[in-house]
N, C-alpha and C positions, 0 to 999 in steps of 0.2 A: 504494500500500500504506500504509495505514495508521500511523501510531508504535505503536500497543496490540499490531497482527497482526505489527510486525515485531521488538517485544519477545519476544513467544512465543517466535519464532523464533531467537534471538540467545540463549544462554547469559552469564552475567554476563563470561566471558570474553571472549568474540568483544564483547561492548559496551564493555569497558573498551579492548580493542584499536581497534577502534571509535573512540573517543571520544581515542586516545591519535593513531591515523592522521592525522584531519582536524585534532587542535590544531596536529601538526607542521607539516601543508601549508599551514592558515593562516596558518602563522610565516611559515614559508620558500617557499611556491609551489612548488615540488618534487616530483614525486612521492616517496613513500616506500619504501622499501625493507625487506625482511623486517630485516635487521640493526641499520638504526636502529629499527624499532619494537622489536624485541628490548631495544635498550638504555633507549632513553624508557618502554618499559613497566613495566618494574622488575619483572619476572617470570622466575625462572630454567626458562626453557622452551629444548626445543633447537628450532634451526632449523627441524629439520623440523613441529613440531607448529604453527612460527609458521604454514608453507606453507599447513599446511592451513585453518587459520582464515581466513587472508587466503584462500585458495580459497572457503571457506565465505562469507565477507560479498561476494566476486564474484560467486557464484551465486545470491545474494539479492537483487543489485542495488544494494549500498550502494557498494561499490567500481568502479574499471574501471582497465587494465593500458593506460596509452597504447602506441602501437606504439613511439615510441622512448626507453620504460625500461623496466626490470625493475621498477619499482615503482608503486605503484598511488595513485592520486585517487580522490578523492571523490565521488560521484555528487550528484545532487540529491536524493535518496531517502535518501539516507545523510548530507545534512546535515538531509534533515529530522527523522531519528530524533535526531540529533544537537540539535538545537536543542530536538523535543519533549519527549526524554527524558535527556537525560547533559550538558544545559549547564549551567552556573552561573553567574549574573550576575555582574558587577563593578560593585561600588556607585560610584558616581560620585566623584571628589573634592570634597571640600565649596567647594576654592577655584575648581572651576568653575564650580559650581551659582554660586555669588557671582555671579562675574564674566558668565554668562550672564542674572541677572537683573538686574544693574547695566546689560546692553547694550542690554536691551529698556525698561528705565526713563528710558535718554537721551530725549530731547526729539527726536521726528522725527516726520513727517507721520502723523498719523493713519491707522490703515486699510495702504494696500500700505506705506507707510514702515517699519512694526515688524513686516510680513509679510517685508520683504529683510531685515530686520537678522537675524530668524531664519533665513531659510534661508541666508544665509552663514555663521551660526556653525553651523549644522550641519555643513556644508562645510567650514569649517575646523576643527572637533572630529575628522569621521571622514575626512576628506581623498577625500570621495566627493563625490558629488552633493546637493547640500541640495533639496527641496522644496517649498513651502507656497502651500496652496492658499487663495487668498485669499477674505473672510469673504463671500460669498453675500447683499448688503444685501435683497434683496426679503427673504428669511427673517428679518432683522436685527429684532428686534423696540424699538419707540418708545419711548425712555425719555422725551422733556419738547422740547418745540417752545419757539421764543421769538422773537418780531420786534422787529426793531430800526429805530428809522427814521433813513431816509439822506437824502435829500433828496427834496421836495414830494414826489410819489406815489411814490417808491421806497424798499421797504423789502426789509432783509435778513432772510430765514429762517431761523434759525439749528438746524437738528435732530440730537437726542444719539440716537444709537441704543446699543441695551444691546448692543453690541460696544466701548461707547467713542468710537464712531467719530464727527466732527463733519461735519454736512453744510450747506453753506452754500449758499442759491438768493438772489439778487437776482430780485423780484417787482415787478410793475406794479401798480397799485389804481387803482381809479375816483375817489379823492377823496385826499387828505391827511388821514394820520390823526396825534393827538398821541401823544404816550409812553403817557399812561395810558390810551388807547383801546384800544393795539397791546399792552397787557400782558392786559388782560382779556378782547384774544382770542386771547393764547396758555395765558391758564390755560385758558377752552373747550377749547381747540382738543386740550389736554396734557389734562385731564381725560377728557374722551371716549375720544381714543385711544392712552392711554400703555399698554404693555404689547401693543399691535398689532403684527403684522410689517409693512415698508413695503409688500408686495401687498398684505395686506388692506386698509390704511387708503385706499390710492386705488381699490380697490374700493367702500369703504363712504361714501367719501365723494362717486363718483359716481352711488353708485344713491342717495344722499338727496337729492342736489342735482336727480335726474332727479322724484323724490318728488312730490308732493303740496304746493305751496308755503304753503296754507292756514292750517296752524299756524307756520311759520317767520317767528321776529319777525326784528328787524333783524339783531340783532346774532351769530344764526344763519346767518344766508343769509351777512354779509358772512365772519363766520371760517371757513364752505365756501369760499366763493369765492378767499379766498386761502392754505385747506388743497390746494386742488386746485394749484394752482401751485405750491405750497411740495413738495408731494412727488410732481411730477410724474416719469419718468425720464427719467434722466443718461446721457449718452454711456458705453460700453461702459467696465468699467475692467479691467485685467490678472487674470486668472483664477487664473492659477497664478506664483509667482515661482519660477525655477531659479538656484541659485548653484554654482558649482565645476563644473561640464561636463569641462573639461580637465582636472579631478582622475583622471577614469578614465583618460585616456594611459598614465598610470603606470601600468596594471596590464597586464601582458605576455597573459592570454588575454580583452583585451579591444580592445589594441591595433593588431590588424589591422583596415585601410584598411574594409573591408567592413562589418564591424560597429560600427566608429566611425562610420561615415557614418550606418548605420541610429540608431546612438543620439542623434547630434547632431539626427537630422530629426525624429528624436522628440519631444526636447527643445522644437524649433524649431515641430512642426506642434501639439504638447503634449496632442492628441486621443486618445490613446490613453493617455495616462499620466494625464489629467485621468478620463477614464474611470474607470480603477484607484481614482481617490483619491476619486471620486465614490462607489462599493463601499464603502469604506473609512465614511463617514459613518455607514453604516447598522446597522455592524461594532461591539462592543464591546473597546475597548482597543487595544492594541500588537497589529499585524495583519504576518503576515509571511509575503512570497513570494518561493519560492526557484524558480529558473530557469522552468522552462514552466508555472509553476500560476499566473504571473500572466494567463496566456490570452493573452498577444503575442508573440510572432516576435520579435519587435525586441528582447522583455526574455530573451530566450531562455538568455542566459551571467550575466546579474544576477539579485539579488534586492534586493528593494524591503520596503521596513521604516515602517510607517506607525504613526502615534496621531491620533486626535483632538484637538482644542483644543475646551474648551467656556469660556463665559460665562455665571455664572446655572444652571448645571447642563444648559445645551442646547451641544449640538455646533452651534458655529456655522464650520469647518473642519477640513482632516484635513493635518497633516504629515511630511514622511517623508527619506529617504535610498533612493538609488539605488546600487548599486555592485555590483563582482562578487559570483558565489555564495561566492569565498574571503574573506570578511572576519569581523574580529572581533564574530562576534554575541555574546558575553557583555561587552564593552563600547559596542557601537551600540546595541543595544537598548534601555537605562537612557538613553542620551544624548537618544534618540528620546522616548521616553515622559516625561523632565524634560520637555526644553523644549516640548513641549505643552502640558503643567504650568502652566510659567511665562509662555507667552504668552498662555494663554487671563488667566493671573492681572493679567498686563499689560494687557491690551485690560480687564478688569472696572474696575482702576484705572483708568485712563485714562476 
């Protein structure tokens, strides 16, 4: 059901009830009871008129009566009206925004280095599961090549990709080249194909080299010949980083043996949750799924809260939080959507 079709539906009363239900159970994990909504709602209604509203948002499907209390939770439908319609964000503190971008400005390895440092401060901000799905290099688009020489025919590749990211190959050459040989075939080499993504360029640079060798003067053929080894592929790297796993222990209806097991193997086979964040890419903005709308079993009791990170105005990965359906979405949400902010702003520096 819809947010719009189940506004219809809801009178501004039953939404403010509504909206007063689910803040409680977020606090305290609880079900609710007609008495305390009575008193958090600030409404002098008597009992009975509570009864029936709370009846009413059960027969809608935003509510449910577990069998052992007289009070009611939250459904997944009811935090969705909840999140679409009667949430209100919390601005971030400015002293963490600092501090979040002071951590990703530390000095660590390029590329998955400042991919963990984010997803543990996510982890440690919502005391959930952090995310971040690491930058995609074949999409990585070529900022400037540059060879360096090491010794007699070995020289170092040195490649900036517009993520920031530094990629370094040690290459073989047919000859000994000097400094000022190896610089004017990295201006060729950076001229031709800066602004490329790394597939295209070893795509373009084996159908030239497969070409017509006719017109290729020297100093063409040799800066192919060691473009194709300079951006040849790299042994697999980490796809997705997960920080905080054992954050969700804490939460009492996620804490059973059976569902922990499913979340850990998730975590651990990452195929299903890389999926999700894959989705997400294609997605504009702060993307959010609450219990079964992420389409797996496994996320079946959480919801997953994702952004984008771009570089250059392209989405170059998607980051997120995992955790139960009861958590504070008016302040995960801002937390999520900064630091995407800031690491995509991280990786442009860099």
């Amino acid at each position: 059901m819809s947010a719009k079709a189940s506004d219809n539906q809801m009178n501004e009363r039953a939404q403010h009830f509504l909206k007063v239900l689910i803040e409680r159970y977020i606090q305290d994990g609880q079900p609710v009871g007609s008495r305390t909504l009575a008193r958090d709602s600030g409404l002098d209604l008597s009992p009975a008129t509570i009864r029936n509203v709370m009846s009413d948002l059960e027969e809608l499907g935003f509510i449910a009566s577990p069998h052992t209390s007289a009070g009611r939770i939250p459904t997944a439908s009811g935090y969705r009206v909840f999140v679409d319609s009667l949430l209100s964000l919390q601005p971030i503190d400015q002293g963490l925004i600092a501090q979040v971008q002071h951590e990703l400005e530390l000095p660590t390895e390029l590329g998955t280095g400042i991919v963990q440092s984010a997803s543990k401060m996510l982890s440690d901000m919502t005391r959930m599961a952090g995310v971040v799905m690491v930058p995609n290099r074949n999409q990585e688009k070529v900022r400037q090549i540059e060879f360096v020489p090491l010794s007699n025919t070995r020289v170092l590749a040195v490649i900036v990709t517009s993520a920031g990211e530094i990629l370094n190959r040690i290459i073989e050459t047919s000859r000994e080249f000097g400094r000022a040989e190896l610089e004017q075939l990295s201006n060729y080499i950076t001229h031709h194909y800066a602004g490329h993504d790394l597939e295209n360029v070893r795509r373009e640079v084996f159908d030239e080299m497969q070409a017509t060798r006719a017109d290729m003067d020297r100093l063409m053929a040799e800066a192919l010949t060691m473009a194709k080894q300079a951006f040849s592929e790299t042994d697999a790297e980490p796809d997705m980083v997960v920080s905080g796993q054992t954050n969700l222990m804490d939460f009492d209806e996620l804490a059973q043996m059976d569902r922990l097991r499913g979340l850990f193997d998730a975590f651990t086979e990452k195929q299903e949750i890389l999926h999700l964040l894959d989705r997400c890419l294609e997605a504009d903005g702060v993307q959010i799924y609450i219990g079964e709308e992420s389409g797996y079993q496994t996320l079946r009791d959480c919801s997953v809260i994702t952004a984008p990170y771009e570089v250059d105005d392209e989405v170059i990965g998607v980051l997120g939080v995992i955790g139960p359906t009861r958590m504070a979405y008016d302040k995960v949400i801002p937390i999520v959507d900064v630091t995407a902010k800031l690491l995509g702003a991280a990786l442009k520096t860099r």
